[in-house]
Backbone as XML, in Angstrom:
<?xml version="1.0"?>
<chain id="A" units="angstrom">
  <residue number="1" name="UNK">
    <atom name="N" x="-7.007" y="-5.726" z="-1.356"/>
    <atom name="CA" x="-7.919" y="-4.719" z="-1.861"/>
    <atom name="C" x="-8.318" y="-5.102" z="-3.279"/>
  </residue>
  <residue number="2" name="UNK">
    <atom name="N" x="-9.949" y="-5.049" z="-3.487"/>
    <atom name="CA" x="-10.131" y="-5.444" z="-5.376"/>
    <atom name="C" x="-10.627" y="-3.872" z="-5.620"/>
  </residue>
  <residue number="3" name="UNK">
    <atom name="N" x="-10.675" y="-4.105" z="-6.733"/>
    <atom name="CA" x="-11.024" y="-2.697" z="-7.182"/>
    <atom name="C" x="-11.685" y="-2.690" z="-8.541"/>
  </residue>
  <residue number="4" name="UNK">
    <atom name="N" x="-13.052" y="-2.340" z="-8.543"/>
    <atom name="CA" x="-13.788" y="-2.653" z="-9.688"/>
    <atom name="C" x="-14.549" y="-1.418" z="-10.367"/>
  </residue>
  <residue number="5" name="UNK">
    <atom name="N" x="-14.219" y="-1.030" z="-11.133"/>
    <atom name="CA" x="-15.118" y="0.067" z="-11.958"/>
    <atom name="C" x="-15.068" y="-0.097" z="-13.505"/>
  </residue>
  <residue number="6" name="UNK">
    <atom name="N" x="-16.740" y="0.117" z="-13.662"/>
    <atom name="CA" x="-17.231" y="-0.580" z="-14.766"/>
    <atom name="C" x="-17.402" y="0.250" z="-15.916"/>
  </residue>
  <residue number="7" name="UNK">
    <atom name="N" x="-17.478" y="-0.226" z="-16.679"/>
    <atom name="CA" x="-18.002" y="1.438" z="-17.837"/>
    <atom name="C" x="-18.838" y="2.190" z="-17.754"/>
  </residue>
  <residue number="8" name="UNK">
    <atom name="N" x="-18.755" y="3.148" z="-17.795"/>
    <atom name="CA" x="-19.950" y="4.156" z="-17.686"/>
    <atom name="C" x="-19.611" y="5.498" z="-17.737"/>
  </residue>
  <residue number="9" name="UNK">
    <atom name="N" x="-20.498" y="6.923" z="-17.846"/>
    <atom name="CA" x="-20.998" y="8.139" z="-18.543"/>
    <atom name="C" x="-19.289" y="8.941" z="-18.068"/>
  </residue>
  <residue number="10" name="UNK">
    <atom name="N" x="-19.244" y="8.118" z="-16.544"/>
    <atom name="CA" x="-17.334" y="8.904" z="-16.018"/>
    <atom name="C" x="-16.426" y="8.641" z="-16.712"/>
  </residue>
  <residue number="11" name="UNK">
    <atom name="N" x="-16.069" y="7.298" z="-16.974"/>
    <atom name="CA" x="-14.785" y="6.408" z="-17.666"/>
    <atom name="C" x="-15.294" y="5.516" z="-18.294"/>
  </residue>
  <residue number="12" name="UNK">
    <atom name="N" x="-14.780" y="5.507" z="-19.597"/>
    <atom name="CA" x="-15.449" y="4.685" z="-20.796"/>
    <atom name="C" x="-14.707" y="3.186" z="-20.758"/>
  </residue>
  <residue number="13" name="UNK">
    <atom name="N" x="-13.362" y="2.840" z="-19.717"/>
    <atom name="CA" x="-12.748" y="2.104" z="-19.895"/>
    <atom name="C" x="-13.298" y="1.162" z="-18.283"/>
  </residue>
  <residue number="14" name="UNK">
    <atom name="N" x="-12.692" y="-0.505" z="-18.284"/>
    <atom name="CA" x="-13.519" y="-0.911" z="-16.597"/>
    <atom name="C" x="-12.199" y="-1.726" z="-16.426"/>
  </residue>
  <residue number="15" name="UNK">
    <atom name="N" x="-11.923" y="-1.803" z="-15.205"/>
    <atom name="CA" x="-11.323" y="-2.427" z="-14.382"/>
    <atom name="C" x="-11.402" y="-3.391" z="-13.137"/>
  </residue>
  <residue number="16" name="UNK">
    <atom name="N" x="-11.155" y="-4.484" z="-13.035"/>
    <atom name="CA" x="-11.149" y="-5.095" z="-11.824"/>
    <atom name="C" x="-9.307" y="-5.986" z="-11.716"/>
  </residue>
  <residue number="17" name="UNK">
    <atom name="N" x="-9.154" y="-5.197" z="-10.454"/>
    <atom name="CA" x="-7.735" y="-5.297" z="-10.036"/>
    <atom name="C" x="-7.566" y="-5.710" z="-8.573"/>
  </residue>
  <residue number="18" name="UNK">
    <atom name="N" x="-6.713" y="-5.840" z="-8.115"/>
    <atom name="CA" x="-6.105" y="-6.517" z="-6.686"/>
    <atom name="C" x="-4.438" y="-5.885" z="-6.328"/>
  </residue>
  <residue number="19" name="UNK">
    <atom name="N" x="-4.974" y="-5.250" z="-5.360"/>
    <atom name="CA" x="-3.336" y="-4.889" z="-4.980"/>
    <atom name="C" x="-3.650" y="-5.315" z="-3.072"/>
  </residue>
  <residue number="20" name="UNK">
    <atom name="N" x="-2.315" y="-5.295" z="-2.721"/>
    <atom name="CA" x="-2.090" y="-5.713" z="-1.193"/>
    <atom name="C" x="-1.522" y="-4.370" z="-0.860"/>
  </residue>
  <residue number="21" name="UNK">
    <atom name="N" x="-3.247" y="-4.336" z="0.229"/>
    <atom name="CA" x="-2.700" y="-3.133" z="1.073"/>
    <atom name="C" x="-1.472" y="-2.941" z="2.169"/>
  </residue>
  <residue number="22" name="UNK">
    <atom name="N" x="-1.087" y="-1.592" z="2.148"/>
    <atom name="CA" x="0.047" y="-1.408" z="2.867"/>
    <atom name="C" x="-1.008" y="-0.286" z="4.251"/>
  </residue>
  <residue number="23" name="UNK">
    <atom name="N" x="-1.413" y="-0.617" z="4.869"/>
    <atom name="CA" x="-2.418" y="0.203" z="5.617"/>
    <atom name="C" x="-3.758" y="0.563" z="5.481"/>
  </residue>
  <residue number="24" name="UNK">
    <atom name="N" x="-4.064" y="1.398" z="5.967"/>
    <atom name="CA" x="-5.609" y="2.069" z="5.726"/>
    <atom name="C" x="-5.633" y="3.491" z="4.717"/>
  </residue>
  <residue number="25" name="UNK">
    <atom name="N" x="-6.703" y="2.922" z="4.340"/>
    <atom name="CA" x="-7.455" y="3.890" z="3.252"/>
    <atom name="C" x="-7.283" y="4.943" z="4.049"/>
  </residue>
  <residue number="26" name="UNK">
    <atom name="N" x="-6.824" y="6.619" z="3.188"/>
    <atom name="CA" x="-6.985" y="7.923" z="3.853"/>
    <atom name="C" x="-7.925" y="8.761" z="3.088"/>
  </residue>
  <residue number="27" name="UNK">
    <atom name="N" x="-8.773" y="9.503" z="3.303"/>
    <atom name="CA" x="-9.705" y="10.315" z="2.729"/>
    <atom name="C" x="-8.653" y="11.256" z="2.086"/>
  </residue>
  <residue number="28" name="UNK">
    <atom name="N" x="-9.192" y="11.655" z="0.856"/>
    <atom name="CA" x="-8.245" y="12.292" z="0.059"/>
    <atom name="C" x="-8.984" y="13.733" z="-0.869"/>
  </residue>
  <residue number="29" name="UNK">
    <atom name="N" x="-8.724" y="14.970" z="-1.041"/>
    <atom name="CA" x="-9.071" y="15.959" z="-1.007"/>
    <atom name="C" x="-8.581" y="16.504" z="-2.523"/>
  </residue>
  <residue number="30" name="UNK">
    <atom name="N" x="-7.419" y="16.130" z="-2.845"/>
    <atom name="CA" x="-6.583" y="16.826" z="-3.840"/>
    <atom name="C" x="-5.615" y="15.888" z="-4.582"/>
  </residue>
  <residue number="31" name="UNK">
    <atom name="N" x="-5.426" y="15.881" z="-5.511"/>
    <atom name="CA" x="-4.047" y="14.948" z="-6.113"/>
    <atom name="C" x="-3.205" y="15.702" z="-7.405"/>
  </residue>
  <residue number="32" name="UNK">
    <atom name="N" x="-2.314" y="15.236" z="-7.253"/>
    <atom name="CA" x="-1.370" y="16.467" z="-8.624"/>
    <atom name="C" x="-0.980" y="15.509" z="-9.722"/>
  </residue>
  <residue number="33" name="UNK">
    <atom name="N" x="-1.992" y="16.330" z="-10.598"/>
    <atom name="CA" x="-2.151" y="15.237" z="-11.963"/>
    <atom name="C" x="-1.271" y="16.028" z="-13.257"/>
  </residue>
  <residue number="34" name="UNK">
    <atom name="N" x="-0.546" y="14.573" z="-13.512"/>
    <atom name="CA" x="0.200" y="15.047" z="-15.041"/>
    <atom name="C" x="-0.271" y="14.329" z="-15.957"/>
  </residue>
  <residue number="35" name="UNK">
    <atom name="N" x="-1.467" y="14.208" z="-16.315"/>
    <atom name="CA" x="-2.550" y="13.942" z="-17.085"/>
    <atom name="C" x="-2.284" y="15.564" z="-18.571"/>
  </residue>
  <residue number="36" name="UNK">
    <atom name="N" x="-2.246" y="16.650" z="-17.878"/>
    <atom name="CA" x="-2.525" y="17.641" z="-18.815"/>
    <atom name="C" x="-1.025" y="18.550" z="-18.858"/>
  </residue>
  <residue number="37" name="UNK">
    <atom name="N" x="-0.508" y="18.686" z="-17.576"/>
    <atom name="CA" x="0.844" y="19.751" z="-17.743"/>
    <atom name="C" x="1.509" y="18.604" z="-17.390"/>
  </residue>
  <residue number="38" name="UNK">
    <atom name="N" x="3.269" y="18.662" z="-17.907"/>
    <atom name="CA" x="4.080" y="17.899" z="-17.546"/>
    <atom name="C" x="4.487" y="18.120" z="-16.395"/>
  </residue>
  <residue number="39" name="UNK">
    <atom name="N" x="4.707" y="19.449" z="-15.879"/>
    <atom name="CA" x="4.947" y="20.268" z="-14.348"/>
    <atom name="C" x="4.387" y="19.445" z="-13.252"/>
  </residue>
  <residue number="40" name="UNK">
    <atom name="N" x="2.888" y="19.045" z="-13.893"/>
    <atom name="CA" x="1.902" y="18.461" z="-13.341"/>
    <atom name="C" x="1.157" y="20.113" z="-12.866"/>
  </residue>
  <residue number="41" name="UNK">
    <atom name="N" x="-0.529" y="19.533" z="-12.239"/>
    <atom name="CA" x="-1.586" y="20.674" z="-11.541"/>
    <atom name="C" x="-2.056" y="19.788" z="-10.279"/>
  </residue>
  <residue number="42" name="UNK">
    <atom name="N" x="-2.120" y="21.058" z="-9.307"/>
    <atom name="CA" x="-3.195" y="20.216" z="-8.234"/>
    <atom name="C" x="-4.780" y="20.070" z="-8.820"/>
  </residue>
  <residue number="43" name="UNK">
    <atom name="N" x="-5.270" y="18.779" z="-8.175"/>
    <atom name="CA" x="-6.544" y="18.837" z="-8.947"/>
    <atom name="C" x="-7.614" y="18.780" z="-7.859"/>
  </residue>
  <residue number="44" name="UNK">
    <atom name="N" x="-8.581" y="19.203" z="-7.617"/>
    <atom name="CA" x="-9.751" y="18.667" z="-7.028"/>
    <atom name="C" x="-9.916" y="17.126" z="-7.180"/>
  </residue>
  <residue number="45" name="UNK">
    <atom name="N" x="-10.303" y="15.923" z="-6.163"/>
    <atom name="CA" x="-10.495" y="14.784" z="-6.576"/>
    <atom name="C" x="-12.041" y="14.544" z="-5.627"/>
  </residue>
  <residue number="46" name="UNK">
    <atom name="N" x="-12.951" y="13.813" z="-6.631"/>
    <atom name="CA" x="-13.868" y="13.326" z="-5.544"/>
    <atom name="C" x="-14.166" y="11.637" z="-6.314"/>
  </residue>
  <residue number="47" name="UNK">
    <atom name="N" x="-14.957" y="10.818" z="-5.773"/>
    <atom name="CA" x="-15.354" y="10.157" z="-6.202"/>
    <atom name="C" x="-16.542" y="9.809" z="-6.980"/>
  </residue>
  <residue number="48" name="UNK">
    <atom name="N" x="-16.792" y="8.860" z="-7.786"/>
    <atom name="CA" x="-18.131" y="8.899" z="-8.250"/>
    <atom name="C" x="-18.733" y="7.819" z="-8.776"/>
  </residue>
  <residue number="49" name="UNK">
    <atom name="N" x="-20.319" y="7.782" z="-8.260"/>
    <atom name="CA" x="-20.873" y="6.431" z="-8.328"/>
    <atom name="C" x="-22.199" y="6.653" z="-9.283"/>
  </residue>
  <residue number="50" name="UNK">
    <atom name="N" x="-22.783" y="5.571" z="-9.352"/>
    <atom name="CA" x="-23.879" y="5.179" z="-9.905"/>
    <atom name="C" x="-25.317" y="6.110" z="-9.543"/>
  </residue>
  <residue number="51" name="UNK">
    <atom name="N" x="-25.152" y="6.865" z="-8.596"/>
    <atom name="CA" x="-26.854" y="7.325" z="-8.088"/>
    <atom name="C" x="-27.234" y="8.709" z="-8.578"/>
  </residue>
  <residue number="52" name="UNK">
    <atom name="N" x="-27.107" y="8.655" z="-9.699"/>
    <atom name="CA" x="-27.884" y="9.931" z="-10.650"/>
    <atom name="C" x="-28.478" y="10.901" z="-9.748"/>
  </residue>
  <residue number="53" name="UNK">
    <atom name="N" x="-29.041" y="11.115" z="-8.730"/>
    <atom name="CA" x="-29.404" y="11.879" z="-7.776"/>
    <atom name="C" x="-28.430" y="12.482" z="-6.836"/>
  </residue>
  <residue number="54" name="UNK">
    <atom name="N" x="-27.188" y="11.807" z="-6.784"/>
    <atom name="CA" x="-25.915" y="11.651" z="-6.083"/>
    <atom name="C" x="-24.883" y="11.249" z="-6.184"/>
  </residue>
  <residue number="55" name="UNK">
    <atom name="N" x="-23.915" y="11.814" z="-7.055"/>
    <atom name="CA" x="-22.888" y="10.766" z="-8.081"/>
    <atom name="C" x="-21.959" y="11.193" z="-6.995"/>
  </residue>
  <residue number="56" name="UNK">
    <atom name="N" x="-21.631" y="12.049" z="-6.037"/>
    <atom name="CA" x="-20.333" y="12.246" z="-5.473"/>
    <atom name="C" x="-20.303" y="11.170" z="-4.502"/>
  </residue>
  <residue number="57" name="UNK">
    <atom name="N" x="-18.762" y="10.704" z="-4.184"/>
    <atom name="CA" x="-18.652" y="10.168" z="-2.934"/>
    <atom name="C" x="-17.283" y="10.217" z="-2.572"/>
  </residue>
  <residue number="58" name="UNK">
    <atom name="N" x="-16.813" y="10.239" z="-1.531"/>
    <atom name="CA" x="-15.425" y="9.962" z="-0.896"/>
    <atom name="C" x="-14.324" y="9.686" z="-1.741"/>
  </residue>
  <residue number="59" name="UNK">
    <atom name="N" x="-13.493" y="9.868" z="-2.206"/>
    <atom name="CA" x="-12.255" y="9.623" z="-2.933"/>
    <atom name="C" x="-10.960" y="9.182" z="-1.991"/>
  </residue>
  <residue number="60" name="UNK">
    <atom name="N" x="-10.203" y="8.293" z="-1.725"/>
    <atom name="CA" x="-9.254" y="7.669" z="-0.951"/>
    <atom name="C" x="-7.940" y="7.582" z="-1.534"/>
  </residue>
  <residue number="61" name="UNK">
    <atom name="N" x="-7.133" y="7.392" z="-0.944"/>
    <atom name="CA" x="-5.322" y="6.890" z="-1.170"/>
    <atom name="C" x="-5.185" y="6.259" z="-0.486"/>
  </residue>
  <residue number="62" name="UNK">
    <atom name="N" x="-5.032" y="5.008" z="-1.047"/>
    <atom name="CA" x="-4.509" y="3.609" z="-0.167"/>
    <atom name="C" x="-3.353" y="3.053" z="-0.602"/>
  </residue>
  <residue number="63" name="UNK">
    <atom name="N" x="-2.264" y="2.809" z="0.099"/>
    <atom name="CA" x="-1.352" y="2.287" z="-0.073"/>
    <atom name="C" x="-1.159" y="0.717" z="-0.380"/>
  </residue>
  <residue number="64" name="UNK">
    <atom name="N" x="-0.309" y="0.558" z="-1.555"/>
    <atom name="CA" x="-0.016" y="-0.859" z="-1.650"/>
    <atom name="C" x="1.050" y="-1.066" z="-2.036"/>
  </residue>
  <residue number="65" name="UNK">
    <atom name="N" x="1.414" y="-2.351" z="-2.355"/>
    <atom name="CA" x="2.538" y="-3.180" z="-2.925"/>
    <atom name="C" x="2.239" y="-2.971" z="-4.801"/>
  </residue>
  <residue number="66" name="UNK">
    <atom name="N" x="3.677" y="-2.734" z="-5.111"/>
    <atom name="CA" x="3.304" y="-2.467" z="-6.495"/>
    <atom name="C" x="4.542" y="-3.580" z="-7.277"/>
  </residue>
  <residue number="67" name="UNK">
    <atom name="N" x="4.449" y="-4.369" z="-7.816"/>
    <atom name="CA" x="5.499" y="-5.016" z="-8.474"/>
    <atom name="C" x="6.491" y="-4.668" z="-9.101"/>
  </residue>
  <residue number="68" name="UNK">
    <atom name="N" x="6.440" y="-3.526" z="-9.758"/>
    <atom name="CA" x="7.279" y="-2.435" z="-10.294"/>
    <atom name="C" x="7.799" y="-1.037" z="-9.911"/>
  </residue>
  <residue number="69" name="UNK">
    <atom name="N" x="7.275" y="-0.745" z="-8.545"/>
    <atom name="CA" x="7.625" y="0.352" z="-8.285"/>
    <atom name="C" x="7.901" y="0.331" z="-6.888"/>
  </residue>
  <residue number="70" name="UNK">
    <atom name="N" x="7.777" y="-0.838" z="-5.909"/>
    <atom name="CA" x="7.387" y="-0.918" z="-4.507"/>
    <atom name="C" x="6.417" y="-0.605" z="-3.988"/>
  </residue>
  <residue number="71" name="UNK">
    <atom name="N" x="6.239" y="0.547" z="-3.655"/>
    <atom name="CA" x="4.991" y="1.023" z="-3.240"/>
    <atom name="C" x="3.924" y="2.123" z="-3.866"/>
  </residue>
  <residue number="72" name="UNK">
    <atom name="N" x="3.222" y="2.362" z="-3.772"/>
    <atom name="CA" x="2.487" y="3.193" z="-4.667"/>
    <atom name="C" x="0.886" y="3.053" z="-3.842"/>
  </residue>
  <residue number="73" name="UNK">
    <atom name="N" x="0.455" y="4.337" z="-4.405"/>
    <atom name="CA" x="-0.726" y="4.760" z="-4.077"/>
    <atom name="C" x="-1.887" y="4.827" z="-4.902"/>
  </residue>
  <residue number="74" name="UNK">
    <atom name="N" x="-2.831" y="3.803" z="-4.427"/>
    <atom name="CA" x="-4.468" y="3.940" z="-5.344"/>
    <atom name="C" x="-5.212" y="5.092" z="-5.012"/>
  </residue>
  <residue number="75" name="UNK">
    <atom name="N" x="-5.733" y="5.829" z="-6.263"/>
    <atom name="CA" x="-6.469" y="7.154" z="-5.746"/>
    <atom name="C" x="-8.087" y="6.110" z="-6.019"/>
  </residue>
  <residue number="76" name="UNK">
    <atom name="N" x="-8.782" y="6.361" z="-5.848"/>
    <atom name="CA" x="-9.615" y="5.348" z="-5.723"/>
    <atom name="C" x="-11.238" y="5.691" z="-5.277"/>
  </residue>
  <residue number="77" name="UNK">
    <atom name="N" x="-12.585" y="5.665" z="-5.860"/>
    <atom name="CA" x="-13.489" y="6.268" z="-5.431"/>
    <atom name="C" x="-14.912" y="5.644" z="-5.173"/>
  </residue>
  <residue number="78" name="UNK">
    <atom name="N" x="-16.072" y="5.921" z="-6.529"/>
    <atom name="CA" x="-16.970" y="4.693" z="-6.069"/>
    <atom name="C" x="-16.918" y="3.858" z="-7.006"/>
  </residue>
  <residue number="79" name="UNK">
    <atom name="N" x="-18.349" y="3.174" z="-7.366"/>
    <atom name="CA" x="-18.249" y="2.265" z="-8.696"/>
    <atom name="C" x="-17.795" y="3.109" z="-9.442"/>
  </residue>
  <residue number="80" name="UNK">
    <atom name="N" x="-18.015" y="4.061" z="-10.253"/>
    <atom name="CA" x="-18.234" y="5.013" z="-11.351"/>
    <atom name="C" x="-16.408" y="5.659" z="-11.291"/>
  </residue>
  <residue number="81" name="UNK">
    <atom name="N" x="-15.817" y="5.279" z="-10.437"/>
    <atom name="CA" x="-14.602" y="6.142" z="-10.529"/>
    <atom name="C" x="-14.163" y="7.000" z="-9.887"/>
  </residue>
  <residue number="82" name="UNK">
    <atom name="N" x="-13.270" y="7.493" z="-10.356"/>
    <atom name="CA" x="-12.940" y="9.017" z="-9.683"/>
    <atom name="C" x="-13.413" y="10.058" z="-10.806"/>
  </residue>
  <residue number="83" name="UNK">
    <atom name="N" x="-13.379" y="11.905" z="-10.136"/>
    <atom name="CA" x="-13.302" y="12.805" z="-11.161"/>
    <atom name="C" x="-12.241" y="13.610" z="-10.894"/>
  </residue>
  <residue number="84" name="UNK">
    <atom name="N" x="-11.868" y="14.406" z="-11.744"/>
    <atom name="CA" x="-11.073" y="15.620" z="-11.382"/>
    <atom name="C" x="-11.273" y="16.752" z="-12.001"/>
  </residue>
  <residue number="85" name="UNK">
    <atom name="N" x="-11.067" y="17.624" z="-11.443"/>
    <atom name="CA" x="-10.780" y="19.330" z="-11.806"/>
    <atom name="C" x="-9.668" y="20.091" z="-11.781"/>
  </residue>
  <residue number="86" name="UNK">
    <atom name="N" x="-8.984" y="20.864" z="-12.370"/>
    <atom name="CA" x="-8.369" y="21.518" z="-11.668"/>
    <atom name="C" x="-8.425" y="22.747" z="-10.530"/>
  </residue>
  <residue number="87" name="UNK">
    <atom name="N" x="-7.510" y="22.900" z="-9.570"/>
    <atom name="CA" x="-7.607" y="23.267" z="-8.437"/>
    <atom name="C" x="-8.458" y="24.501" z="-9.048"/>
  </residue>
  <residue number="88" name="UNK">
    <atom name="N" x="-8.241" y="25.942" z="-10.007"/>
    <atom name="CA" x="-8.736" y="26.894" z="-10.282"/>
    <atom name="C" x="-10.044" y="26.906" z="-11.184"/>
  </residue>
  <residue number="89" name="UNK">
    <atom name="N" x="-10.549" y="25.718" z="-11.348"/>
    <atom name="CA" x="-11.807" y="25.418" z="-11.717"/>
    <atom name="C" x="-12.754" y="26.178" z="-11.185"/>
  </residue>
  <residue number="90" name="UNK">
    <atom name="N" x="-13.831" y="26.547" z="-11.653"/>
    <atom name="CA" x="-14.812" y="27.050" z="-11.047"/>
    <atom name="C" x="-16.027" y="25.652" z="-11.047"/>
  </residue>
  <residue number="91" name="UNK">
    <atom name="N" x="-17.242" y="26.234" z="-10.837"/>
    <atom name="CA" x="-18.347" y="25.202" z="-11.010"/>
    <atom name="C" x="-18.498" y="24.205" z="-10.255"/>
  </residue>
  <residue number="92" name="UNK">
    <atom name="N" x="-19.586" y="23.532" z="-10.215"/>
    <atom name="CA" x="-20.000" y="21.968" z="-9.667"/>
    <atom name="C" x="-19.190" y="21.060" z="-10.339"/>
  </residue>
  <residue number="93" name="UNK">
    <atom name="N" x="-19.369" y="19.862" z="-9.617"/>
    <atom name="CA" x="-19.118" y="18.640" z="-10.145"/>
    <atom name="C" x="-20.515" y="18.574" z="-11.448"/>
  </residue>
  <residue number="94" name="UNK">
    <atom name="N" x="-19.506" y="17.813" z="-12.799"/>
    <atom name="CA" x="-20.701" y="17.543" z="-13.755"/>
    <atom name="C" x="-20.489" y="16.755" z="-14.707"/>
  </residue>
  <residue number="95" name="UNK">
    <atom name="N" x="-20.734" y="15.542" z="-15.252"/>
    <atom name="CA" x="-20.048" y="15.293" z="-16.360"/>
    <atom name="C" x="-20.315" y="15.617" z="-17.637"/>
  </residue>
  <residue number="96" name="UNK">
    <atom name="N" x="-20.826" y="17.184" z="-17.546"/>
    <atom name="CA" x="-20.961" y="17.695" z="-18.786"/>
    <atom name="C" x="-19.981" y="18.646" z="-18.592"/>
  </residue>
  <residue number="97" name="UNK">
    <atom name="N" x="-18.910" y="19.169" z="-17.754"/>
    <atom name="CA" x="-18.150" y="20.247" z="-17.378"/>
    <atom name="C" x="-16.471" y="19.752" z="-18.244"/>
  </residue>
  <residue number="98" name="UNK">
    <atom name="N" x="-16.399" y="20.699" z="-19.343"/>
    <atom name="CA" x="-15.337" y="20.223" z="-19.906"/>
    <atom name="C" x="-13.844" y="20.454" z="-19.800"/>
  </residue>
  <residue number="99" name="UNK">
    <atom name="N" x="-13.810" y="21.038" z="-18.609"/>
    <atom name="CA" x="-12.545" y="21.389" z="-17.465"/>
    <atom name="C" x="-12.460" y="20.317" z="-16.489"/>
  </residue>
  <residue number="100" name="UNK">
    <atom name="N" x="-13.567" y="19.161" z="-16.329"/>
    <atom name="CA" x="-13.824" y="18.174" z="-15.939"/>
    <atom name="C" x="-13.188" y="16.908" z="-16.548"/>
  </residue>
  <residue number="101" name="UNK">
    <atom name="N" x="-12.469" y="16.090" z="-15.822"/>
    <atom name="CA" x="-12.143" y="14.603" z="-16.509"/>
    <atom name="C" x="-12.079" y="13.387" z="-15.371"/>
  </residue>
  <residue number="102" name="UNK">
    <atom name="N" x="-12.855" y="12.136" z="-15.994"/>
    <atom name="CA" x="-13.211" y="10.890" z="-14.875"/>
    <atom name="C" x="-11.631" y="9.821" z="-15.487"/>
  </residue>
  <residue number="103" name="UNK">
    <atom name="N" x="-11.914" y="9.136" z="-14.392"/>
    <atom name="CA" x="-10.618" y="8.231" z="-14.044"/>
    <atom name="C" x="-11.143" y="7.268" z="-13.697"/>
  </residue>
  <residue number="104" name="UNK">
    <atom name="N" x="-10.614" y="5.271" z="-13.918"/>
    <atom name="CA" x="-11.284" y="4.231" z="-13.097"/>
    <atom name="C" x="-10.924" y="4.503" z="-11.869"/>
  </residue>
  <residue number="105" name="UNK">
    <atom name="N" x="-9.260" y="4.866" z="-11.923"/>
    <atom name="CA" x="-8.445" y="4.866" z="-10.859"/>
    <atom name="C" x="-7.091" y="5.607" z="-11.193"/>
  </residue>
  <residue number="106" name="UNK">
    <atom name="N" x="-6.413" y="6.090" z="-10.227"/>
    <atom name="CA" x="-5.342" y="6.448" z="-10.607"/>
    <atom name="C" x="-4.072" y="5.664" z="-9.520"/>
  </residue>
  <residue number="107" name="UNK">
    <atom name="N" x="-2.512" y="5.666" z="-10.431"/>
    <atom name="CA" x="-1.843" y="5.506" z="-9.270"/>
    <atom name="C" x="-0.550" y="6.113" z="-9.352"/>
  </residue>
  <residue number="108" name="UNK">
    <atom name="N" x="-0.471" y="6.693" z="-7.982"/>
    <atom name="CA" x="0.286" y="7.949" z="-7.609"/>
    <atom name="C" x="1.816" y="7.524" z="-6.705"/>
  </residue>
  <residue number="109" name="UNK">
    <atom name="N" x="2.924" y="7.688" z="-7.394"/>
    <atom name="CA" x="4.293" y="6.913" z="-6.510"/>
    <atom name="C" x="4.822" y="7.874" z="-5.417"/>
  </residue>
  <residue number="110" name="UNK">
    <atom name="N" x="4.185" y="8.980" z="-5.516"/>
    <atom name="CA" x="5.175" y="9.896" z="-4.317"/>
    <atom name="C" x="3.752" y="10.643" z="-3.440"/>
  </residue>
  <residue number="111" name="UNK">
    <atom name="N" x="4.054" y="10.234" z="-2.213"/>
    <atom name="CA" x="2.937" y="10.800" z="-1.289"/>
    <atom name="C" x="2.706" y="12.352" z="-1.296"/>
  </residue>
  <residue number="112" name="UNK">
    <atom name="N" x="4.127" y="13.139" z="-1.766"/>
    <atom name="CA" x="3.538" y="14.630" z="-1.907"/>
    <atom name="C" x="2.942" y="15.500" z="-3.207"/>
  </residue>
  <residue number="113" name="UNK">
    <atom name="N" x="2.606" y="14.086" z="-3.860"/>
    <atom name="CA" x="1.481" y="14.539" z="-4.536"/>
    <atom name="C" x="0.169" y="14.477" z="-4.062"/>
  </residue>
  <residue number="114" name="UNK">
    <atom name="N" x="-0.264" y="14.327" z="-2.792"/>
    <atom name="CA" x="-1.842" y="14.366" z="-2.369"/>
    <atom name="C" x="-1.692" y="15.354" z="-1.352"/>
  </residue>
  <residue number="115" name="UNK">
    <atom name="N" x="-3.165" y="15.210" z="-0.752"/>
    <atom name="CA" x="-3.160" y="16.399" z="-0.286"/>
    <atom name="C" x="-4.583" y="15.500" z="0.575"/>
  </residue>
  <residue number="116" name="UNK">
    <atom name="N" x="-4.584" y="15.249" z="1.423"/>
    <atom name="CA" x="-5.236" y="14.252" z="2.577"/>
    <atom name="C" x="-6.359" y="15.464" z="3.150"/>
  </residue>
  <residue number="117" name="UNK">
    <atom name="N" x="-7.945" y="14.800" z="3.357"/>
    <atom name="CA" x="-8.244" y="15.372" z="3.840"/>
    <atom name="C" x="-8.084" y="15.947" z="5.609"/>
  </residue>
</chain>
């Protein structure tokens, strides 16, 4: 699996990476981010790309090989990244929404932090 997301208006930071998948990509709905509480929050996850007319797209958890941890999970979306919300968010997707925060990628070590569509 490569994984490339570039700079832009979502994530100011870019990445291109390679991990070895452990299966198939699962459509992914939710992820519990300790980004903001240490407890951690469930978050809304979608993906997001380049088409100004249409920035959402599919957000995934794919399993791989991790050198340091064994296995672990890519949250993973379009060019542009992932976004998140938290679960009690109101509103659209926006990247002017400041309850709103973009990601290249995230990676997640325990499967019951997602929430599969």
């Amino acid at each position: 699996m490569f994984l490339e997301v570039e700079s832009n208006p979502n994530f100011e930071g870019s990445y291109f990476v390679r991990f070895k998948e452990l299966g198939s990509p699962r459509l992914l709905t939710y992820v519990k981010s300790y980004e903001r509480a240490s407890r951690g929050e469930w978050c809304h996850v979608t993906g997001w790309c380049d088409d100004l007319d249409q920035p959402l797209c599919p957000a995934y958890a794919q399993k791989v090989e991790d050198s340091g941890a064994g296995t672990t999970f890519i949250i993973f979306g379009g060019n542009w990244g992932i976004r998140l919300k938290p679960e009690s968010a109101a509103g659209e997707w926006s990247l002017y929404n400041a309850e709103q925060w973009g990601e290249g990628y995230l990676s997640i070590g325990e499967e019951r932090d997602l929430r599969f569509a």
